[in-house]
N, C-alpha and C positions, 0 to 999 in steps of 0.2 A: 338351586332347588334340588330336593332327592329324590331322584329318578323311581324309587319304589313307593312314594306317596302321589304321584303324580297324580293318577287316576286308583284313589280308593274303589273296594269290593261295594260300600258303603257307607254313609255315615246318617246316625239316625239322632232322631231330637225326639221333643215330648210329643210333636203331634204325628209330623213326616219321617219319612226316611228320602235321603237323596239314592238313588244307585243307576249305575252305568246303563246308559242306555237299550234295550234290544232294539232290533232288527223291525220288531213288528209296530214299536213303536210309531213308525213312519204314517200311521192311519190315525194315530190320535192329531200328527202334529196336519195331516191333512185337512180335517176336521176344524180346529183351529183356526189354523189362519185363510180358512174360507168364510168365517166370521168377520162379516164386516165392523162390529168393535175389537173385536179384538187385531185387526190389520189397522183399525184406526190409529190404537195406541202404541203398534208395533214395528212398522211398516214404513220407512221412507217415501215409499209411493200410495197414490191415493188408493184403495180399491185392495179386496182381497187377493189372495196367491193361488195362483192354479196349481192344480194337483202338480204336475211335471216341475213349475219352480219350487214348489217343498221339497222334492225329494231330492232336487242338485242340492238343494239349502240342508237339508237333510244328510247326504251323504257329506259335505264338505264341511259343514261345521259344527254337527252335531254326534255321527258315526266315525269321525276322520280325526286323525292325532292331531290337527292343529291347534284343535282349544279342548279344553277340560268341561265336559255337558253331563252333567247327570239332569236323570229323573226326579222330580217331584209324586212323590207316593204319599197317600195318607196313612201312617200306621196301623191304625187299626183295621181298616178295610184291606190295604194293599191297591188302592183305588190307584192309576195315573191320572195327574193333575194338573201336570205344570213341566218346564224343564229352566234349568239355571246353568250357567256356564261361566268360565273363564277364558278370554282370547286375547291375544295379544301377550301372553307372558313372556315377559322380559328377565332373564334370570339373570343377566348383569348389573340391569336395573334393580333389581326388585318389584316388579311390576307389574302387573295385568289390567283388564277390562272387564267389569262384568255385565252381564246378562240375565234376565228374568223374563216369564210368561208364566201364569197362571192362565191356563185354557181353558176352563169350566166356570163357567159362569156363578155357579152356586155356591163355589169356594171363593169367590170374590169377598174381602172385608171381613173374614176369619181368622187372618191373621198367620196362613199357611205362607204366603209369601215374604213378610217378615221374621221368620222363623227358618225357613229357606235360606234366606241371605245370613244370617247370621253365623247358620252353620257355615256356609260357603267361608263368610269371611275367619271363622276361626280356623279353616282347614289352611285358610292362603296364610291368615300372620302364625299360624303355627308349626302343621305339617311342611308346607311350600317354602318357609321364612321369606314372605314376600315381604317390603317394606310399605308398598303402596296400594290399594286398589282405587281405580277408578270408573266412571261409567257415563253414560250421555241420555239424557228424557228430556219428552217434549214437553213443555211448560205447563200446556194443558193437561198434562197429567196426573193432576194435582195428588190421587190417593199412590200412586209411587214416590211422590215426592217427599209424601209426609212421612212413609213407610223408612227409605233412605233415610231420614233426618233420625228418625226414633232410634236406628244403630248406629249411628254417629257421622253418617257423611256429611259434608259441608261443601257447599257452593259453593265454584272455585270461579266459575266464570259462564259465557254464556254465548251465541253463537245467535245472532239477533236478527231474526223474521227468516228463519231460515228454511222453515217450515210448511208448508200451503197446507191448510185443512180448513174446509166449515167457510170458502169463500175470505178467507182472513190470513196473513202471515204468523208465524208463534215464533220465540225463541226456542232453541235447544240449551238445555242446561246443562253444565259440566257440573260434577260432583265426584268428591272423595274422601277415602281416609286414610288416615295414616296408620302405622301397629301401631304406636306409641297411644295413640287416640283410640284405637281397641280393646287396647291392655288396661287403659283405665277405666273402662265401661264393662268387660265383657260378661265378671263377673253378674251384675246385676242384670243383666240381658238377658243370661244362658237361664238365668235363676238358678245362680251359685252364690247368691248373697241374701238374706232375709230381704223379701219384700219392701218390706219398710225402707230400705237404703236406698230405694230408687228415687231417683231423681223427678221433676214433675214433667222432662223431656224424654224419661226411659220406658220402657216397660220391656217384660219377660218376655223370651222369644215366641211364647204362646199365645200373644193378647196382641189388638188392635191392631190396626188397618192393615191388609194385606197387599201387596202390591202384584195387580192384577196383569200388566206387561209392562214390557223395556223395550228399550232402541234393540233391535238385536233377537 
């Protein structure tokens, strides 16, 4: 991987711009995962994060060189919305893990989070030359699922009743893609291809379902 794309200044699409975290950020991401849906669909353990475990969580994997976090911004406002990352890269592999949270409730199912990822992923199969990304949801999560599926990730496998919510066990889903399987989509995703080309499982990085959080 090249050490001077690691962490872009920013990278911008038609609705967000992704960019490097600040400092102050640390009160949106409080705010957040003190929501009990949104710790639902995000959160290993049952029940929201107290201010003190956001900000370890905060400094270590969000402010801290070991994973790739940028900001989700709306463009036109400058609004923070959300934050997406990469952890776990393996640059012998070609590899990482990603992550998602849209934290505002009202940005949910606009389609800011699949637009999000897509950026994410052209920066990993392009600037990074990662070969793989992958990532792990909880089953119940159905509007991440769908969101995933639309830029081309595919069930790899699954992690069964691993989960406690709602009095009930869920699986964890494995998913991912490959570049190879980027490269042939990306086009019509970014909307670098006439509309029309799309496929009835694509759409533009600008349109449908958003995917509101991730494992992570």
């Amino acid at each position: 991987m090249r050490s001077r794309t690691w962490f872009p200044d920013a990278i911008e699409g038609r609705t967000i711009v992704l960019r490097r975290h600040a400092a102050h950020n640390v009160a949106a991401f409080t705010r957040w995962y003190a929501d009990p849906e949104v710790a639902h669909l995000t959160r290993y353990q049952e029940g929201p994060m107290r201010p003190d475990e956001v900000r370890r969580f905060f400094e270590a994997r969000v402010a801290g060189t070991g994973s790739l976090a940028l900001a989700i911004h709306l463009r036109d406002s400058d609004r923070l919305i959300g934050t997406c990352a990469f952890s776990q890269l393996d640059g012998d592999n070609g590899s990482a893990l990603f992550h998602i949270t849209i934290g505002e409730h009202d940005c949910w199912g606009r389609g800011y989070g699949t637009e999000a990822t897509a950026l994410m992923l052209e920066h990993a199969f392009g600037a990074l030359g990662l070969h793989r990304v992958g990532l792990a949801v909880f089953a119940f999560n159905e509007r991440a699922i769908r969101s995933y599926r639309k830029v081309g990730f595919v069930v790899e496998g699954r992690s069964r009743e691993a989960i406690w919510r709602n009095g009930r066990f869920f699986d964890e889903i494995q998913m991912s893609i490959l570049e190879h399987e980027w490269r042939e989509r990306r086009g019509r995703i970014l909307g670098l291809e006439p509309a029309g080309s799309a496929g009835p499982a694509e759409l533009s990085a600008s349109a449908g379902a958003s995917t509101p959080a991730e494992v992570g």
